[in-house]
N, C-alpha and C positions, 0 to 999 in steps of 0.2 A: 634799810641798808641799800636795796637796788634804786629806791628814788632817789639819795646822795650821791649814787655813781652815773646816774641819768645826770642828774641836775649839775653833775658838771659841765656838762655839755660839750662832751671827746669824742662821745661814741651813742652808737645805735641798737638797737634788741630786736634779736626774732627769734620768739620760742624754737626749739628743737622739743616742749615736750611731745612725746606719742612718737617721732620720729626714727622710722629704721635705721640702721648702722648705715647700711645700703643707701639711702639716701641720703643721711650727713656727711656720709664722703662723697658723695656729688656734692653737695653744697660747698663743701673746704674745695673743694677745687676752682671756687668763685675768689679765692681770696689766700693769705699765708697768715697761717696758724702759728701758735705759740712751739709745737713739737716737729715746724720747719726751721723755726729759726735757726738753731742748734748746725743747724747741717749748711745754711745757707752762710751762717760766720765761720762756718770751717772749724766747727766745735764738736762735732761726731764722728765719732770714730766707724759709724754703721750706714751713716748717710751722707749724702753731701747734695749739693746745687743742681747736679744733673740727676737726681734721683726723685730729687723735690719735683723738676721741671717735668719728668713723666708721671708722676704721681698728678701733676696739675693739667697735662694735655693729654693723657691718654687711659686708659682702659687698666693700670699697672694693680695687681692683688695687692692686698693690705696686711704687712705684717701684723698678726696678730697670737701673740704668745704665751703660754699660762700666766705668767705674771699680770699682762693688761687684761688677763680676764680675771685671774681673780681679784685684781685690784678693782676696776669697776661693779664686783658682787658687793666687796667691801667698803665700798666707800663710804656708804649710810652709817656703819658705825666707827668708825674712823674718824666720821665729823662730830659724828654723837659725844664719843672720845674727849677729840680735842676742846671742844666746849664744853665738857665737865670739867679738866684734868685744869683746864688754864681760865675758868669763871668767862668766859667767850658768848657772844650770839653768834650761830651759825647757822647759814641757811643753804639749801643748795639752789642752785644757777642754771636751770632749764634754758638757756639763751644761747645765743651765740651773737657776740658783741663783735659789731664793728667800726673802725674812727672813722670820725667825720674829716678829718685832717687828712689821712693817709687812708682811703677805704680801702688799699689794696692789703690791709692791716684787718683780721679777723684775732677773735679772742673766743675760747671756751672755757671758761673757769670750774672746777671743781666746786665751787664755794666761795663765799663770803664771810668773814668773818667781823664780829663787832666789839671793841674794847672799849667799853662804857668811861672806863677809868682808865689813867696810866697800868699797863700792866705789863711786869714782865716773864718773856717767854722766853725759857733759856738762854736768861741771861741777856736778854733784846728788850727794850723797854718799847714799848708799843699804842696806842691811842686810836680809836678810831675808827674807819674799815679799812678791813685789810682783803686781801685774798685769799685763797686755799687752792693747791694742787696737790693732788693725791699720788704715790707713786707706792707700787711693791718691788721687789725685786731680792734675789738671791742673796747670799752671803759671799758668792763667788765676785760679785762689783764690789772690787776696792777703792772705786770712785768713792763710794759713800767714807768719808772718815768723821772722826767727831765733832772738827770741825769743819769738814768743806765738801759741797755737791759736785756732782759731776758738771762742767764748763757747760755742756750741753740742758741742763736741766736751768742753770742759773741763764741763760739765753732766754731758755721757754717761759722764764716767769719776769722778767724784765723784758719779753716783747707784750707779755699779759699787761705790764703797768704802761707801757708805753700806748697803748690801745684805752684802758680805763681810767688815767691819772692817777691811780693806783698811787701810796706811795711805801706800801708794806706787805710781804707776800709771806705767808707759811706754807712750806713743804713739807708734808709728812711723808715719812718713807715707813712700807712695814719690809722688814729685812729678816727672811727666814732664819734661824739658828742664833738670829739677834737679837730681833724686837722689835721694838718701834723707836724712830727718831725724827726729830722736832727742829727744821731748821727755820729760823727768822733772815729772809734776804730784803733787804731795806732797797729803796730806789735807786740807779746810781746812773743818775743824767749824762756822763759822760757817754757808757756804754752803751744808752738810748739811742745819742744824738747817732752812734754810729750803725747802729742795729738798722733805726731807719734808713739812711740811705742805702745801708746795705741791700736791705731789703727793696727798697726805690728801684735800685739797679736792675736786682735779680726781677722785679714782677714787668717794668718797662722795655729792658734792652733782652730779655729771655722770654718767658713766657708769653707779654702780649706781642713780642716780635718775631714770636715763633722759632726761633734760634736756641740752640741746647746750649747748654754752658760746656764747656772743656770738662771731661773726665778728671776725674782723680787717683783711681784705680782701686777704690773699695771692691771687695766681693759683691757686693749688689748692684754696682752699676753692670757689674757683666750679665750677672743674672736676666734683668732687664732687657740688656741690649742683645741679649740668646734668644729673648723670644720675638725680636721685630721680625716682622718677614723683608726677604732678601731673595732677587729677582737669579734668575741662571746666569747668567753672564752679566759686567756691568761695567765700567771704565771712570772711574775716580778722578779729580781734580791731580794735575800734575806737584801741586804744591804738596802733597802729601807724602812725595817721594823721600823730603826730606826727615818725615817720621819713620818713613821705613828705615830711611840708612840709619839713624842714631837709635833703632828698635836693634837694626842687624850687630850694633855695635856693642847695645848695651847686653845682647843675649850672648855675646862673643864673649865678653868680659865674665857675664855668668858663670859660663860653661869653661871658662879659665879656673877662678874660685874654684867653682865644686870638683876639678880636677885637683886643685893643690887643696882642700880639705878633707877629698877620700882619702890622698896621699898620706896626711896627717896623722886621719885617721887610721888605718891601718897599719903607719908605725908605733902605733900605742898598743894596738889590737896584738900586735906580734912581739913587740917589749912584753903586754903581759903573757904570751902563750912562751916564751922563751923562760920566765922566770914560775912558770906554771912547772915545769919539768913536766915529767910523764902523766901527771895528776889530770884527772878526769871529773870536771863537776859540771851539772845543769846552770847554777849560777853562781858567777864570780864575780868576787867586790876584789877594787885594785884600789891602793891609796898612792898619789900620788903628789905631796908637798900640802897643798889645801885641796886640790883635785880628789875628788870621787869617781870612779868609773863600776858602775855595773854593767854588766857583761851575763848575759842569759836565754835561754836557748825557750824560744817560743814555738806555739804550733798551733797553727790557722787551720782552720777548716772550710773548705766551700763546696758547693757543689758542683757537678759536673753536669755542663746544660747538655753535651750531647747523648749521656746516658740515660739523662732524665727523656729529652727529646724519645731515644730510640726506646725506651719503655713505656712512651705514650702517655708521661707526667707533667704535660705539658701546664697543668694551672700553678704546679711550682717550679714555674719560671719567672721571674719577676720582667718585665723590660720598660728600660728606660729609655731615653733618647736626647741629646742635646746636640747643640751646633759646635764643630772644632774647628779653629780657624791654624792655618799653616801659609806662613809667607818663605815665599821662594824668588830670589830674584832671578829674572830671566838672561840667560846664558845670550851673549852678541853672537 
C-alpha cells in the first residue's frame, strides 16, 4: 500500500515512529497539516488563520482534550475494526507525508486502507487505496449527522488527498452514547484546486512573511493574544484609529440592545408576577402562545477570600490572573 502512494510520485516520507508528541509539533510547524486546513478555509468554528499562524511561529500550547486522547489509545482497534467489518487491508502510517508540488503541504494519515475488490462502504463503492482518519467525539457535535461531517473535518481529509493523490478517504468517528460511524468522502478536485491556493496564501504572504492574518474574533485568538507580552507604554499606528471608532460604535449599539432587551425582559418578568397574585413559589413556569418561560430562584455559593485570608486559609484561595483591555478615548 505505501509503495502505490510513493510511486505516485506527489509526495515524500519521514517516519515519526518513536517520535515524541513534543517534537512532532515542532516538525508540523515546518509545514500545514490536514487539522489546519479546516480553520485556514474558514471552516472552524474553534480555529481560524490567525491561530494556525501562531501555532506555526510561536511557542502557543496544544489543545489537547479527552476525546484526541482517547481517540489515539483507540486507534489500533478501530483500524482492526474497520478491516474486519468491511473485508479491508489496513495498515497504520508512522510518516508524515509531504508534496513534492506544494512542500508547504504536510499530511499525517491515520491509515491506509486497501480494497482488493470493488467494495462497498456504506453505501460508497470503493477500489483500491484509500486513506483512514480516525476521530472520537461526544454526542453533544451535531456536526456528525448520518449523512454528513463537519466542513472542517471534510477540509482535513481532502488536503490529506491533495498531498497523496489519494482519491478516497474513510472517517471513522466513535461518537459516545452513539457508536460508531463510517463515512466515505471521495476526491473532489474542485475543492483541491481551492484548498491549495488557499493554503499558498496563507503559508507565503502570512507565515513566511511574518505578517499575522486579521483576527476573526474566536475565543481562542484572545486566549492567544492574552499571553503575548506587551511593553508599559506604547504608541500604535494612527490608522488604527479607525477600528477604534467603528469598536466605539459598535459597543454603543451593544449597550443600546441590552438596554431595550432587559427592558423586555422585565416586562414579562412583571406580566408574570402580576398574574401570580399573592402566590409564592421557588419555580415558576409561564406559558405564553408557543413561549415557555421558567422563572426560578437559584443559590450560588462562594467563598469569602477575605475571611479565608484573615484565618490564615490561605492554600484555599485559588488565583488566577489574565490581561483586561479598556479603550477610552481621550477627552481635547
Amino acid at each position: 500500500m505505501l509503495s502505490a502512494l510513493i510511486n505516485k510520485g506527489l509526495c515524500e516520507k519521514k517516519s515519526t515512529k518513536g517520535m515524541s508528541r513534543e517534537k512532532w509539533l515542532e516538525v508540523r510547524k515546518n509545514g500545514i497539516g490536514g487539522s489546519d486546513a479546516g480553520a485556514i478555509m474558514g471552516l472552524n468554528r474553534y480555529s481560524s488563520p490567525l491561530t494556525v499562524y501562531f501555532a506555526k511561529k510561536g511557542d502557543v500550547p496544544q489543545v489537547e482534550n479527552a476525546a484526541i486522547h482517547w481517540g489515539n489509545v483507540s486507534e489500533n482497534a478501530i483500524r482492526r475494526e474497520i478491516a474486519r467489518k468491511y473485508g479491508l487491508k489496513a495498515r497504520k502510517m508512522p510518516y508524515m507525508f509531504r508534496s513534492l508540488k506544494n512542500p508547504f503541504m504536510i499530511a499525517d494519515l491515520d491509515g491506509l486502507v486497501m480494497a482488493e475488490t470493488e467494495t462497498d462502504i456504506e453505501g460508497v463503492k470503493v477500489q483500491g487505496v484509500g486513506g483512514l482518519e480516525i476521530k472520537t467525539t461526544t454526542h453533544f457535535n451535531v456536526e456528525f449527522t448520518p449523512d454528513e461531517i463537519p466542513d472542517s473535518y471534510y477540509a482535513q481529509v481532502q488536503h490529506y488527498m491533495a498531498v497523496t493523490g489519494l482519491s478516497w478517504f474513510i472517517l471513522a468517528v466513535m461518537i459516545d452514547k452513539v457508536g460508531g460511524r463510517v463515512y466515505v468522502v471521495p476526491r473532489n478536485e474542485g475543492f483541491i484546486e481551492q484548498l491549495i491556493e488557499r493554503e499558498r496564501v496563507f503559508w507565503n504572504d502570512y507565515v513566511e512573511a511574518d505578517i499575522p492574518p486579521a483576527p476573526t474574533g474566536i475565543e481562542r485568538e484572545m486566549e492567544i493574544i492574552g499571553t503575548l507580552p506587551t511593553a508599559e507604554s506604547v504608541e500604535i499606528d494612527a490608522s488604527y484609529s479607525d477600528l477604534l471608532d467603528e469598536r466605539a460604535a459598535i459597543e454603543a449599539q451593544i449597550k443600546e440592545l441590552e438596554k431595550k432587551s432587559a427592558a423586555l425582559k422585565e416586562s414579562v418578568l412583571l406580566a408574570i408576577a402580576q398574574a401570580s397574585g399573592n402566590e409564592s413559589a421557588e419555580k415558576t413556569t409561564a406559558v405564553c402562545n408557543e413561549w415557555r418561560i421558567s422563572y426560578n430562584t437559584q443559590t450560588r455559593k462562594s467563598a469569602d477570600v477575605k475571611a479565608l485570608e484573615k484565618d490564615g486559609l490561605t492554600d484555599y484561595i485559588k488565583t488566577s490572573s489574565s490581561k483586561v483591555a479598556r479603550f477610552t478615548r481621550i477627552k481635547a
